[in-house]
matplotlib code that plots the C-alpha trace (Angstrom):
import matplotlib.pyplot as plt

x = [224.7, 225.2, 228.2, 228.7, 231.5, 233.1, 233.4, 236.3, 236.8, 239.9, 241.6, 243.2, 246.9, 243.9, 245.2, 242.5, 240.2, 240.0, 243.8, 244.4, 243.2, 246.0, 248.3, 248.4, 248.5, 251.4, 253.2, 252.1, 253.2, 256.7, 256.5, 255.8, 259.0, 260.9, 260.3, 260.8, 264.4, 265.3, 263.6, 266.2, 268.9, 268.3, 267.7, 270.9, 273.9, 272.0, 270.6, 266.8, 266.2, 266.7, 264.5, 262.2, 262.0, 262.0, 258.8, 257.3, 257.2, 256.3, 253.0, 252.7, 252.7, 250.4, 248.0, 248.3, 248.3, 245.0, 243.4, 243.6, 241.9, 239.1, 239.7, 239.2, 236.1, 234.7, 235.3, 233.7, 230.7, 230.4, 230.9, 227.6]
y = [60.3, 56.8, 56.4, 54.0, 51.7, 54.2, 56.7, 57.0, 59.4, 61.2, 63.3, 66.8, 64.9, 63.1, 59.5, 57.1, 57.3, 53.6, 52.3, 54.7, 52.4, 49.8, 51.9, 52.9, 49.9, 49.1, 52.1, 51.2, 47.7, 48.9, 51.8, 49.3, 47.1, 49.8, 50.9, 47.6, 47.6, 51.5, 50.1, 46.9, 49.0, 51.3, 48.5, 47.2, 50.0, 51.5, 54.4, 55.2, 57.9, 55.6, 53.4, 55.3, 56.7, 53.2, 52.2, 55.5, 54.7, 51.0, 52.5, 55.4, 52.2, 50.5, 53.2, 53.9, 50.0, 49.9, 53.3, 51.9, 48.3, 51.0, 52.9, 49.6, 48.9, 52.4, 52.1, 48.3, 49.3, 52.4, 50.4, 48.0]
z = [31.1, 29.2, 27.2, 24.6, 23.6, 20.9, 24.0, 25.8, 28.5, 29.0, 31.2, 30.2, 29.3, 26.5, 29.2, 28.9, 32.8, 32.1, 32.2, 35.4, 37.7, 36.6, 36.1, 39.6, 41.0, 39.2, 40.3, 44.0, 44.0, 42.6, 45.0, 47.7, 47.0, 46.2, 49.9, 51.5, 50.0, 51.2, 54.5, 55.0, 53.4, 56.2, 58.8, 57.9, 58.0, 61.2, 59.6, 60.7, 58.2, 55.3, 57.3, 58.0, 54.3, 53.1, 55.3, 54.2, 50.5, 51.1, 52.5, 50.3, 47.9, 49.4, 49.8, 45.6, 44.5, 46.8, 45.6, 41.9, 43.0, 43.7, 40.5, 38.6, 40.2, 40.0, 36.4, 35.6, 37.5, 35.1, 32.5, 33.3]

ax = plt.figure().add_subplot(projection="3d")
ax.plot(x, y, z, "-o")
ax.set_aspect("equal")
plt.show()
């Protein structure tokens, strides 16, 4: 189904689909930095839980900063 410019899709919080893709890779990259300080924190008194958190997050971050490059792609090829 085409869409025109005066459309905008939305989810059910009424967010606009198109901004998501940003969005999360925003929250990725911060989620990935964020993670890389719990991880050297951790490194750095000795304890390998916080390390092991830390390096968690930085690749929980990752994976979300990556899955919105997609999201942004996904949605400019919709939008040709």
């Amino acid at each position: 189904m085409a869409t025109d410019d005066t459309t905008t899709n939305t989810d059910a919080q009424g967010k606009d689909l198109g901004t998501q893709g940003v969005e999360d890779t925003v929250k990725g990259k911060v989620n990935e930095a964020a993670g890389k300080v719990q991880k050297n924190v951790g490194k750095a008194v000795g304890d390998d839980e916080t390390e092991a958190k830390g390096k968690a997050r930085e690749v929980g971050g990752k994976v979300q900063s990556k899955a919105g490059e997609v999201e942004q792609k996904v949605d400019d090829a919709l939008k040709q």
